[in-house]
VOGU-3710 file (C-alpha; in Angstrom, 3 decimals, decimal comma):
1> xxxxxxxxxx> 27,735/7,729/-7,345  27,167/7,465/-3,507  23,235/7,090/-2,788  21,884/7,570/0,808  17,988/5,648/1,619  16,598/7,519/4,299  14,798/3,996/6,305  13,782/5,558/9,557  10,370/4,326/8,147  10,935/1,107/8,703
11> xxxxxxxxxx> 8,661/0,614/11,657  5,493/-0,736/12,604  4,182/2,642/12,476  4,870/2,866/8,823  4,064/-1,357/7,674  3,562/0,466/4,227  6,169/2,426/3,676  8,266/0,128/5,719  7,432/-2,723/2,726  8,221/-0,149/0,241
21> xxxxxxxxxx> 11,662/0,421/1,692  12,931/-2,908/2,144  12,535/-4,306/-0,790  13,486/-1,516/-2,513  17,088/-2,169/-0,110  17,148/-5,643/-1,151  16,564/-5,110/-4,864  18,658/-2,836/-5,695  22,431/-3,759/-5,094  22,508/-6,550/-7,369
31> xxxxxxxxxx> 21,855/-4,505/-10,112  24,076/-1,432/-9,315  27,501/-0,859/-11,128  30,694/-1,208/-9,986  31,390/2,240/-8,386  27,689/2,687/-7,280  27,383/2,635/-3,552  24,376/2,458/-1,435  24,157/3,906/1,889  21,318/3,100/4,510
41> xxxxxxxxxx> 20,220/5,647/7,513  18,234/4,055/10,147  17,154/4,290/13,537  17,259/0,531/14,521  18,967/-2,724/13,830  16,884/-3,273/11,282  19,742/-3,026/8,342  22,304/-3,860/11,102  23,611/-6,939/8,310  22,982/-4,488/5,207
51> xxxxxxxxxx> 27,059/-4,074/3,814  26,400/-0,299/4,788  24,043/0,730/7,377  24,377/4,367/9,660  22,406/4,779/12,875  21,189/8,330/13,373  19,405/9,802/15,627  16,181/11,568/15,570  13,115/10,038/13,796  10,380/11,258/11,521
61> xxxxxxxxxx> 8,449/13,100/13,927  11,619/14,693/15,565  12,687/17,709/15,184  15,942/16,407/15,713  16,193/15,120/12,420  17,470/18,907/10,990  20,380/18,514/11,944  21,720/14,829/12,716  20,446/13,647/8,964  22,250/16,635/7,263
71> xxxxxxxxxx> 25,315/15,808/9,729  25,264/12,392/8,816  24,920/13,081/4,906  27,994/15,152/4,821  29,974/13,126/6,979  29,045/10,313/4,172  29,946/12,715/1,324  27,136/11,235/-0,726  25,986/12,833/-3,806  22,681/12,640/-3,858
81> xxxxxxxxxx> 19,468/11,800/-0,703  16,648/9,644/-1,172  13,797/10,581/1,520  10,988/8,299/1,390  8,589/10,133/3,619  7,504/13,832/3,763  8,561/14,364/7,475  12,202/14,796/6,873  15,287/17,076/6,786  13,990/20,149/4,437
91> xxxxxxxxxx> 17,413/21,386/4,186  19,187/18,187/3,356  22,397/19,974/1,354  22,411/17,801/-1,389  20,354/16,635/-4,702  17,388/14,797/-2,788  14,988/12,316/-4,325  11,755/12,050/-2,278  8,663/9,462/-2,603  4,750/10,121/-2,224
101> xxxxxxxxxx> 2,452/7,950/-1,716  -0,548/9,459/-1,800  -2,201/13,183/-0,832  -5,171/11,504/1,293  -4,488/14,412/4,359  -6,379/16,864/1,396  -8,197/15,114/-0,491  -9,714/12,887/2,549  -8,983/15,241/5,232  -11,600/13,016/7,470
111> xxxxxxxxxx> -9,265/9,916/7,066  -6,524/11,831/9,118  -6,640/13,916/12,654  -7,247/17,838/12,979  -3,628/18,273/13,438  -2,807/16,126/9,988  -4,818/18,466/8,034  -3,761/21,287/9,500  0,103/20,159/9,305  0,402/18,294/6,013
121> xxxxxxxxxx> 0,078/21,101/3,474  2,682/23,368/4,691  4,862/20,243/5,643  4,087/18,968/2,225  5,242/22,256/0,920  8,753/22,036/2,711  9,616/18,950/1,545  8,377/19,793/-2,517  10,772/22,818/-1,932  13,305/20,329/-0,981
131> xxxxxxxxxx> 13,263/17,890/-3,417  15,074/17,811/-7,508  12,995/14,443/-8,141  9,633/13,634/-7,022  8,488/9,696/-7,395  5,042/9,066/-7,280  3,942/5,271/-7,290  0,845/6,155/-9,429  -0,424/8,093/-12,347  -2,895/8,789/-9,965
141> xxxxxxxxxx> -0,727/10,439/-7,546  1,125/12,311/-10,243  -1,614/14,032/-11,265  -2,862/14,670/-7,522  1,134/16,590/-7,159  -0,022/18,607/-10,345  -3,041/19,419/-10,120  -3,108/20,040/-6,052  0,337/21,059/-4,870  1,560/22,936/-8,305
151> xxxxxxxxxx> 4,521/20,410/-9,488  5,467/20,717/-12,496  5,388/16,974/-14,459  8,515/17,521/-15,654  9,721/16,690/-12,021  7,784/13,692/-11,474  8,420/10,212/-12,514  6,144/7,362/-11,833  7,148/4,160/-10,465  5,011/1,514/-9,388
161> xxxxxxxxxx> 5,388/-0,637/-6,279  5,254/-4,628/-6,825  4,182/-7,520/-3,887  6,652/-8,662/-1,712  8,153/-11,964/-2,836  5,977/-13,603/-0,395  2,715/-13,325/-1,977  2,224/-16,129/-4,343  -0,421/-18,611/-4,205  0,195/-20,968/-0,755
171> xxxxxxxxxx> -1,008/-24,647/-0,847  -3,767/-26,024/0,132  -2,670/-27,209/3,365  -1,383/-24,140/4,482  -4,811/-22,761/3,855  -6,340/-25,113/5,686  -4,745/-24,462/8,539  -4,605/-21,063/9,024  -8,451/-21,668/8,412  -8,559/-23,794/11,388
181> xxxxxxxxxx> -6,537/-21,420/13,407  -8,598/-18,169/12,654  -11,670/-20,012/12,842  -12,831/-19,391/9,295  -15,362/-20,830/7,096  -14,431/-22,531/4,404  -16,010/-20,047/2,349  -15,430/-16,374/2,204  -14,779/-13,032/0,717  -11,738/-10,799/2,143
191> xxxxxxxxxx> -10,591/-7,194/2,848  -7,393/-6,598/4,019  -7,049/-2,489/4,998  -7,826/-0,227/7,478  -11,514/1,453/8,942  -10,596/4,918/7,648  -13,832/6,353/6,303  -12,320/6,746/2,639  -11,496/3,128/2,988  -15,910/2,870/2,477
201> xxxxxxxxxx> -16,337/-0,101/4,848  -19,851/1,358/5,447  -20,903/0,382/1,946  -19,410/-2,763/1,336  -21,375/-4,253/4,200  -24,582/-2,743/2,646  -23,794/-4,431/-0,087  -22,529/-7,752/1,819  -25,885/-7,236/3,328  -27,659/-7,233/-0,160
211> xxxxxxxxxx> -25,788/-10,037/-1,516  -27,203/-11,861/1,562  -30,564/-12,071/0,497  -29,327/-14,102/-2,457  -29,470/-17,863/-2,490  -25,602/-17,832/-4,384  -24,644/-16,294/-1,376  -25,533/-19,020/1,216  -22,634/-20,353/3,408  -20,162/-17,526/2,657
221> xxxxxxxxxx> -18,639/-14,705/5,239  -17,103/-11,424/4,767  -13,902/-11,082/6,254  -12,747/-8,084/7,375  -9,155/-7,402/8,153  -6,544/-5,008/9,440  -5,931/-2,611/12,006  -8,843/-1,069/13,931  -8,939/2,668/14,856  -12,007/2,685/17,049
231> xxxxxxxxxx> -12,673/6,636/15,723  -14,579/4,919/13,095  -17,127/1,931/14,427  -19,567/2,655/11,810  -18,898/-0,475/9,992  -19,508/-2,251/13,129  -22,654/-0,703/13,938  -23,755/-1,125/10,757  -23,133/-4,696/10,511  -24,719/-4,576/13,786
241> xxxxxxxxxx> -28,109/-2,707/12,488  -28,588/-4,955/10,027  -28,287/-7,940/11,706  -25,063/-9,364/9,710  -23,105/-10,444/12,661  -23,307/-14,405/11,131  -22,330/-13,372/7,872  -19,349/-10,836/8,700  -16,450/-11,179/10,717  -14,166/-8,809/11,555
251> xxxxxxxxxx> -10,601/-10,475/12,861  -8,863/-7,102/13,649  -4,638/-7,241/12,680  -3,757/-9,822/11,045  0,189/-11,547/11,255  2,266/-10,359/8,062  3,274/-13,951/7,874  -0,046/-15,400/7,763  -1,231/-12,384/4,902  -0,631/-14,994/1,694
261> xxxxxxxxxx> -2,449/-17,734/2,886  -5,421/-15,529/3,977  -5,815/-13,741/0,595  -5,130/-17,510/-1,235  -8,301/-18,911/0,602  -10,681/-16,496/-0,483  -12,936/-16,971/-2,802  -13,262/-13,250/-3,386  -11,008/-10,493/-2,534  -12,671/-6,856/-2,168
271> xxxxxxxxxx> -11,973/-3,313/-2,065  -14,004/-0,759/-2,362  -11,606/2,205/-1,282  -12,989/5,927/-2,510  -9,500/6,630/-3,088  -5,555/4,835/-2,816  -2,461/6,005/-4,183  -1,512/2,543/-5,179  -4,015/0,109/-3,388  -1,180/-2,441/-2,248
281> xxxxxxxxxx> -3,696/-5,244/-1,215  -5,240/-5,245/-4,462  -1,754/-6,384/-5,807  -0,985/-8,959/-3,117  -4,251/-10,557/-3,227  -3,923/-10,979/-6,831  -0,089/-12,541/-6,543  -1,886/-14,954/-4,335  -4,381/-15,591/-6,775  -7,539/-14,260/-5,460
291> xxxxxxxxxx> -10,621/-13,152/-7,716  -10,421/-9,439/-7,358  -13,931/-6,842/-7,032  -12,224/-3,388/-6,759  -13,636/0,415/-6,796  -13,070/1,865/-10,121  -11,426/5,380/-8,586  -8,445/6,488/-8,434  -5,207/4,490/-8,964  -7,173/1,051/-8,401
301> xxxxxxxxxx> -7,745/0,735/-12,367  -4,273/1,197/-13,217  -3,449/-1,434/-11,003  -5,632/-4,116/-11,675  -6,031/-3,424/-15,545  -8,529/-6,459/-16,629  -7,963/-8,461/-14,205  -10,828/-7,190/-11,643  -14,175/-6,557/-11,594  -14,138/-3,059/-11,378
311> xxxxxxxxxx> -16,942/-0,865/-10,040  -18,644/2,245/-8,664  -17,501/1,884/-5,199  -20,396/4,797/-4,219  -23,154/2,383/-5,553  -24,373/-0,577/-3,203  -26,219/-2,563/-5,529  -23,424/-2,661/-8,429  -20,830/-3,646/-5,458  -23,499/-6,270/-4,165
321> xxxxxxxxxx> -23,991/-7,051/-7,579  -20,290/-7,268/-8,866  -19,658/-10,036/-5,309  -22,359/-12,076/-6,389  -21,992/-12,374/-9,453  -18,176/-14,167/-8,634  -19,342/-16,330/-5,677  -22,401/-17,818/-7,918  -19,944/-18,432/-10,389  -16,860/-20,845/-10,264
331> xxxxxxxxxx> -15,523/-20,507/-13,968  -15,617/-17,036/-13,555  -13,685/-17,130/-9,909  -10,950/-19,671/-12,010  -10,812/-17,083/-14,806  -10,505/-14,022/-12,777  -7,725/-16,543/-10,711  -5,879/-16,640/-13,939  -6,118/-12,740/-14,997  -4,951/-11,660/-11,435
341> xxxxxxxxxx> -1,995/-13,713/-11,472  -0,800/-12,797/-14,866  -1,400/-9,455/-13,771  0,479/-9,155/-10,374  3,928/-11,107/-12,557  3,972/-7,904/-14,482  4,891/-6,014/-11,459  8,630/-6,984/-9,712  10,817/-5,094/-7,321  13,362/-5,349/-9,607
351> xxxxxxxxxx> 11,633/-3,554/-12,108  10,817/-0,712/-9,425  14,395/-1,033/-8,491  15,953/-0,208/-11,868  13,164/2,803/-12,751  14,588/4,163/-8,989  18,446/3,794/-9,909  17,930/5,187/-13,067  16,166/8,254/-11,207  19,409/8,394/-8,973
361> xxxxx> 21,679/8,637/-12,121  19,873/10,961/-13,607  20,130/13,674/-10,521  24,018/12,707/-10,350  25,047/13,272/-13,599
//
């Protein structure tokens, strides 16, 4: 069995998908049989050490990619394609495995530009057509391919995604410092995502804003990280209008490096997202040990299980309620410590690894 990974995501346009990728690269070998072989496409240096890495030319967005991936697949003779985006070859030539994430262009068309919503259906469609195997990470996304874009279930297999070996609870110290360096109080609540209006930033500094007004509250700051697209301000403004610029900071992008010892510190991690496909974060602030508040939509519960507050993310005063409830209550932070780092063990990249392979086998055989 020869198995091609399609990495060309593995950019800082796609830190994501780019996560998903590598580790999926670095946990799978070890546990491949003798006669299994794993090829790599990519547009960088990025895999230049991996035992087997091709260069090709033309990237996601290029229409390029037609031709030079199907080129490069036959001059590999592999047996079967593993795309792990929707922009890709839709005539690859050969059994093809492809990965979705999520179907936020139509169900949140207002997270994405004109030209997204307009595109993604009928690109969606190509690459469905395309595919023998669809993975989905979630349940949640499963059911989105079924009910939305007509796949049947038989054709869809769930696997989860895990943290990245690097989130696990940091030491004190380490805290500490990155503290110092960001300027942080000793004392706050995180999110780690993006401003996209599904992401419900809006809200949770309502919320923030209600929690305020209680005394359990006193001395602690929201944090608000990750990239900024400056089409949405309105968590700014809002912050803004209700006069929360002491209580809430937002620090913009945040160094992948520095990610574990940000989500260790805080005393609460939160995120109120309408809808995720997998909701990431939620994961890595729990392998770092971080009390978790989380919406209750989408794939979010299957995540977190029992080991998060969950709760109507449309309804300000439960979310206000749900964050101040866990900072007025140390036990309960140490207890929901424990639950999210039992929780976040029973994820592993070698466990996503083996449910892929086995995927790969079964489209060989």
């Amino acid at each position: 069995m020869h198995i091609v990974i399609d990495a060309r995501t593995v950019t800082p346009h796609f830190p994501g998908i780019g996560r998903y990728v590598s580790n999926l690269l670095r946990a799978l070998p070890p546990i491949m049989a003798p006669g299994e072989q794993l090829t790599v496409l990519t547009l960088s240096d990025v895999f230049i050490d991996y035992e087997r890495a091709v260069r090709v030319r033309g990237g996601p967005f290029s229409l390029r990619q037609q031709w030079e991936v199907p080129r490069a697949l036959r001059r590999l003779r592999a047996n079967a394609y593993h795309s792990t985006y929707f922009l890709m070859p839709y005539r690859p030539g050969l059994s093809t495995v492809l990965t979705i994430y999520d179907l936020i262009p139509i169900l949140h068309p207002e997270a994405v530009s004109r030209r997204a919503r307009w595109l993604f259906p009928y690109l969606l469609r190509l690459a469905l057509r395309a595919a023998h195997r669809v993975i989905a990470i979630s349940m949640t996304t499963k059911e989105d391919l079924c009910r939305v874009a007509g796949v049947p279930e038989r054709r869809i297999d769930v696997i989860p995604l895990a943290p990245d070996p690097r989130f696990v609870p940091q030491p004190e110290p380490v805290i500490a410092r990155l503290r110092e360096r960001l300027g942080l109080p000793p004392r706050y609540a995180l999110y780690v995502g993006s401003n996209k209006p599904h992401k419900n930033l809006v809200r949770l500094i309502e919320a923030w804003g209600l929690g305020s007004k209680m005394p359990e509250s006193a001395g602690w700051m929201l944090v608000i990280a990750g990239t900024w697209d400056p089409r949405y301000p309105e968590a700014r403004q809002r912050a803004q209008a209700l006069g929360l610029q002491d209580r809430v900071r937002f620090l913009g992008p945040v160094d992948e490096a520095d990610l574990p010892a940000l989500y260790g510190g805080a005393g609460l991690f939160v995120f109120p997202s309408l809808y995720e496909g997998f909701g990431l974060p939620v994961l890595e602030a729990m392998a770092c040990g971080a009390p978790v508040v989380c919406s209750d939509r989408a794939s979010l519960p299957e995540v977190a299980g029992d080991a998060a507050i969950l709760v109507d993310p449309t309804d300000v005063e439960a979310l206000a309620a749900a964050m101040t409830r866990l900072l007025a209550d140390e036990s309960l932070r140490q207890e929901m410590r424990r639950r999210a780092l039992a929780r976040a063990a029973e994820f592993s990249w070698e466990r996503t690894a083996r449910m892929t392979l086995a995927v790969y086998r079964a489209i060989t055989s």
